[in-house]
N, C-alpha and C positions, 0 to 999 in steps of 0.2 A: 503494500500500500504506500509504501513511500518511494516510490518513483518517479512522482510528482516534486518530490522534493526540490532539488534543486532549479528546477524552474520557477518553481512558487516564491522560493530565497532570491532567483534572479528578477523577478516583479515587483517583491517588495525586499529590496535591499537595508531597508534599516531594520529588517523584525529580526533580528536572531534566534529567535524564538519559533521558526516554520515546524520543523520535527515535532514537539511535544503541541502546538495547536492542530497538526492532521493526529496528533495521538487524542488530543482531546476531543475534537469533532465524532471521531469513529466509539469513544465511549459513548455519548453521548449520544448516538446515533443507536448504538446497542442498547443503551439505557430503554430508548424511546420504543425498541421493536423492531427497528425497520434494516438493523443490519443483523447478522449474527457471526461470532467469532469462531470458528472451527478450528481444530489444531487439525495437518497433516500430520503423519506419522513422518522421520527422518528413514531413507533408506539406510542399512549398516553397508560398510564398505565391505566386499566380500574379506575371507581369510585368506591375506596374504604368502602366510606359513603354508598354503596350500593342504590344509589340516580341513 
C-alpha cells in the first residue's frame, strides 16, 4: 500500500509525515468497514542443505 508513497512526499514536499498519514487513512478506513487487513502467508525459502 505504500507505493504511492513517494509520489505523494513528491506533491506535498513539506509533510514529512506521508508514510504514517497513508498508515492512518487505511486504519481508519478498517475502523469504518470499508477496507479489510488480511495477512498473506510469507513463502519459506526452500532447504538449501538440500535436506
Amino acid at each position: 500500500m505504500y507505493a504511492f508513497e513517494e509520489r505523494l512526499q513528491n506533491q506535498h514536499p513539506d509533510n514529512k509525515h506521508v508514510r504514517d498519514k497513508i498508515s492512518e487513512q487505511l486504519q481508519m478506513l478498517r475502523d469504518e468497514g470499508i477496507v479489510e487487513f488480511v495477512r498473506i502467508p510469507l513463502k519459506t525459502a526452500p532447504n538449501s542443505h538440500g535436506s
